[in-house]
N, C-alpha and C positions, 0 to 999 in steps of 0.2 A: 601869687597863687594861681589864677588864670594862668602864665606860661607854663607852670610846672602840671599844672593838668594838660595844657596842650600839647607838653611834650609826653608825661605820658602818654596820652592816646597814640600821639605819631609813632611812639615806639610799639605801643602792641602791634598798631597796626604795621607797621615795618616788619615785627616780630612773625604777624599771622603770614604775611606775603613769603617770607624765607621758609615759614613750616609748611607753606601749600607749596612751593617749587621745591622743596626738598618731599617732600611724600606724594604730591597729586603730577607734578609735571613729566613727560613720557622723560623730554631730554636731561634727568638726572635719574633716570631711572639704571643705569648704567653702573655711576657715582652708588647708589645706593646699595646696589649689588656688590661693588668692589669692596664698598666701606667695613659691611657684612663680613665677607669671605677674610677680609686681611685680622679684623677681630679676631671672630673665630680661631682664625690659621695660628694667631700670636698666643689664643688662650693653651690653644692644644701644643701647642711647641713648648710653652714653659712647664706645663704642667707634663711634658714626656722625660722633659729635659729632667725635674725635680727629683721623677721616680725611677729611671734609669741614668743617673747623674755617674752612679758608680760603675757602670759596665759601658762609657763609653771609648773608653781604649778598647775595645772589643767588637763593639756596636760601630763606631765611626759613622760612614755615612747612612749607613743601615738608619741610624737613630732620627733621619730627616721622613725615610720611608714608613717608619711607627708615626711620626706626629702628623704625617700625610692621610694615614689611615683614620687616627684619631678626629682630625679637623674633617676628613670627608663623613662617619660618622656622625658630627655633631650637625654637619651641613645637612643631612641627609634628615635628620629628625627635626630640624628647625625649618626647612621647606616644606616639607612633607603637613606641619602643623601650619604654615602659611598658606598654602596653597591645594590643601585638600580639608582639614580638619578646621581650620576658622573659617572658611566658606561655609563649608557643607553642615556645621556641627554647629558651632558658636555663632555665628550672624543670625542662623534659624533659629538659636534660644533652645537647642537640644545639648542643657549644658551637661548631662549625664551622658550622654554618650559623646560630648565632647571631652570629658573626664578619662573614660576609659578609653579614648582612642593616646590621650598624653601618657597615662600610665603604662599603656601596651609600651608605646612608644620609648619611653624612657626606660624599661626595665629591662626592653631588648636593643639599646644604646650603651648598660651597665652590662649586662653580658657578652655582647662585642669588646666592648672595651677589656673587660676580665678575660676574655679568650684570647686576646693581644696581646695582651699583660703575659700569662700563661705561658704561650709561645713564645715570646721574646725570652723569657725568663729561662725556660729550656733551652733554648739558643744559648743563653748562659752558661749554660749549667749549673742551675742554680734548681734546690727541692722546690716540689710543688708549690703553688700560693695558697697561703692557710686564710680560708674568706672570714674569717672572725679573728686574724689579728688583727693589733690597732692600726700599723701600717695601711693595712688593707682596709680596714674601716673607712679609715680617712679619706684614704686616694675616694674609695665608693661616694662619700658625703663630699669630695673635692667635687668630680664627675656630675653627681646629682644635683649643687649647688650650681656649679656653668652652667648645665642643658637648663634646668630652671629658670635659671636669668634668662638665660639665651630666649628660652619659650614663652618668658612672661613679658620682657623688651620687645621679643617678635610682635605678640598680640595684643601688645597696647598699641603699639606703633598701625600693624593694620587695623584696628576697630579704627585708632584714630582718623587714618586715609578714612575709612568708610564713613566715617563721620562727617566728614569733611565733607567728600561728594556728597552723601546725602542731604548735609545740609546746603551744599550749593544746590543742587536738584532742586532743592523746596522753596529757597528762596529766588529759584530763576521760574519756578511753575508759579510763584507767590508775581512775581513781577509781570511776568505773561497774562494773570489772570487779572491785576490791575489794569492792564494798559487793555486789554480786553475790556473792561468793565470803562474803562475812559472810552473806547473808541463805541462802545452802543451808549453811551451816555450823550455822544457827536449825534450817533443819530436820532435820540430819544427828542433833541434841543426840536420838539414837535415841527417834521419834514411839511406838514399842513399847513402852517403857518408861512412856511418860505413860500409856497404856492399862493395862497392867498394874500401875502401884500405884493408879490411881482405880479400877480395879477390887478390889485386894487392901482399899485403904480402907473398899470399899464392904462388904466382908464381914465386917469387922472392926470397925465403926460399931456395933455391939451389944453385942460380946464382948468389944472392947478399944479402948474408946472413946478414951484414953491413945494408943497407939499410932496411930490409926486419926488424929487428930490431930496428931501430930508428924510425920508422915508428910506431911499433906497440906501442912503448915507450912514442909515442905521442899521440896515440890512449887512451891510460891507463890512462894518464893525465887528456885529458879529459872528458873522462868518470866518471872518480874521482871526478873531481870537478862539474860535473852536480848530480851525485850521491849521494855524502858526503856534500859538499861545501856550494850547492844551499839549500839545506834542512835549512841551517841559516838564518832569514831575514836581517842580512847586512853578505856582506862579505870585504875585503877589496879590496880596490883601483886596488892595485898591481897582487891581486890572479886574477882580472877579465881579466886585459891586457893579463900576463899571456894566461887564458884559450883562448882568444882573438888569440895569437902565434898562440898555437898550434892548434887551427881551422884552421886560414889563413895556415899553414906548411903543414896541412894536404889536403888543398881543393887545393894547389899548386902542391903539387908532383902527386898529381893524376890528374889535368889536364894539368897543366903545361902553363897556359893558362892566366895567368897574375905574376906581381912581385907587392909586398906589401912592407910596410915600417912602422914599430910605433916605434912614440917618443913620452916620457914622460915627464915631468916637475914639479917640485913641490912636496906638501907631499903626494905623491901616494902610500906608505908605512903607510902611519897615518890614511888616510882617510877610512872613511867605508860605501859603499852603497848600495841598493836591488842588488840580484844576479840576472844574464841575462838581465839586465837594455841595453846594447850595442850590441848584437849579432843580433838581429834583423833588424839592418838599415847597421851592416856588410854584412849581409846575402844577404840583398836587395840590397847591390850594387853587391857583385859578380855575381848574377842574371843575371844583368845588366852589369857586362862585358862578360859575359858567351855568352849570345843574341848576343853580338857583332862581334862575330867570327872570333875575331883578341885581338892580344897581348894588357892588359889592364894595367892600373898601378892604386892602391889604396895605399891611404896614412892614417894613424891612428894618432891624435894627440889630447892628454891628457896635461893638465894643472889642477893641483887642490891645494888649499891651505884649511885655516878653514871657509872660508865663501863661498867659492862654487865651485866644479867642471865643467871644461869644455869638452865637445866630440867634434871632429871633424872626421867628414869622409869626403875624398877625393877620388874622380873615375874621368875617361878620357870617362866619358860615358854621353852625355849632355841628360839626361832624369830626369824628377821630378817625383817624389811618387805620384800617383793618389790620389784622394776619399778615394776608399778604401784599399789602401796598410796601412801597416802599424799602422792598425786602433786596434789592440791587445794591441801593446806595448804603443798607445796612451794614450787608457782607464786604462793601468797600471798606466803609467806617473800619471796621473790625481787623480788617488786614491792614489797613493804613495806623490806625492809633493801640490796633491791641486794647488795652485795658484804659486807655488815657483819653476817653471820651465820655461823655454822659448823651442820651438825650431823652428828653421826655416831650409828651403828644399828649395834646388837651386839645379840647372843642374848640378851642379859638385859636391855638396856639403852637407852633413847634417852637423849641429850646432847645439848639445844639450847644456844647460845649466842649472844646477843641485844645489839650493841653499842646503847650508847646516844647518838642525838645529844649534840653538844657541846650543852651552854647557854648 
């Protein structure tokens, strides 16, 4: 069961890659013209051939120069709706005046083609063309049926391209804006802090050369992983608690001003999610026991398996997240999980939860 859904996917996705290099890439843009034109060329040759079948001992090569005419016509109203009337008309959602620009379009592509018809026909010698026999009905609903296709193939085909860019545009402005929202996330990891223990180390590089040491050791860490780490968009479970540590080891020893606790559970070794997903509603609670100007306690608690991680943050501090706290890592949340996240914000408490793609 798993293989046949893994090859599905390989195949849309093999599938999507041949519709974007056949409609989005410049170098089959060539191919896509020719493919076009030889269509066309074939639809208008048979259907000349059909209606002048019996005057070509007559016609001979004349009858290449009718379906040259025919195919340039039908070219000329299906570019014409590519290249001015689905731009200008249909993308913009002016689908009424993209209506009457097809109708114009197509009545004076039947009247061309009837005044071919016409002349050839006298070139015959043959009586006028009676426009209400069935003959003539026919060929008419022949003609109108081609140019139709013709123009409804054309503007699936370009909505689709448009579609296409467009949703690459949004999912490359969607990715910009992640990796944007990661890189002030780098700098949010409070710039104070790094000042304040390379300064405390530096005092202590005499006195308590041990400490002075372990400190900086923490400091490497996580700089490391904001540096090297974050640059991946997932990392693991494990690596983030981790980085999680040693922030809390380092914003402890330097104020001294709360004690922290994380515990894990589950496959927090397997699992892999956006980096700096959790430092942010950290950050907000030592904030908040910082304010408090008395001894705090924060509690870290991870739970994750293959269908969804859990965060919990615990403070002794009864304050909730405004408006606008926290309104960064929201709009990451949002573009990162869409609709597959929950969190809720209580006095003591935040509770993220993190669905995980299927595999």
């Amino acid at each position: 069961m798993e293989i046949n859904k893994y090859r599905i996917m390989n195949l849309n996705t093999k599938g999507q890659k041949l519709l974007h290099h056949i409609l989005i890439n410049p170098k089959a843009k060539v191919w896509r013209h020719a493919l076009l034109i030889v269509a066309i060329a074939s639809v208008s040759f048979n259907q000349t051939y059909i209606v002048f079948q019996h005057g070509i001992p007559v016609l001979r090569d004349k009858l290449y120069l009718i379906a040259l005419f025919a195919a340039l016509s039908y070219l000329v109203v299906v570019y014409y709706n590519i290249y001015v009337l689905i731009p200008k008309y249909l993308i913009k959602k002016k689908y009424t005046l993209y209506g009457i620009g097809v109708a114009i379009s197509v009545i004076l592509l039947l009247c061309g083609q009837n005044l071919i018809e016409d002349i050839t026909r006298s070139y015959l010698g043959e009586a006028g063309m009676n426009y209400l026999s069935p003959v003539s009905l026919i060929n008419n609903i022949s003609s109108f049926t081609t140019i139709s296709l013709c123009l409804v193939g054309g503007s699936i085909t370009v909505l689709l391209k448009y579609w296409m860019l467009e949703n690459q545009h949004v999912s490359r402005l969607e990715k910009m804006h992640i990796q944007s929202e990661v890189e002030q996330l780098k700098e949010q990891v409070n710039p104070q802090l790094l000042f304040n223990i390379l300064d405390k180390t530096g005092r202590l590089a005499n006195t308590e050369p041990e400490e002075s040491s372990r400190m900086l050791f923490k400091l490497s860490q996580l700089l490391r992983y904001q540096l090297y780490d974050c640059s991946r968009s997932t990392v693991l479970l494990d690596a983030e608690i981790r980085f999680l540590g040693n922030y809390l080891s380092l914003e402890q020893i330097y104020s001294r001003q709360f004690e922290y606790r994380i515990s894990s559970e589950g496959e927090v070794r397997r699992v892999f999610i956006p980096p700096l997903l959790f430092i942010p509603f950290v950050q907000w609670c030592v904030m908040q026991i910082y304010k408090g100007n008395q001894q705090g306690v924060l509690h870290l608690d991870f739970k994750a398996d293959k269908k969804q991680v859990e965060f919990v943050c615990e403070h002794d501090r009864e304050t909730i997240p405004g408006e606008g706290d926290l309104s960064r890592i929201k709009q990451r949340l949002a573009f990162l999980y869409k609709t597959d996240y929950s969190l809720a914000l209580a006095e003591n408490s935040i509770h993220l939860t993190l669905k995980q793609p299927e595999s």
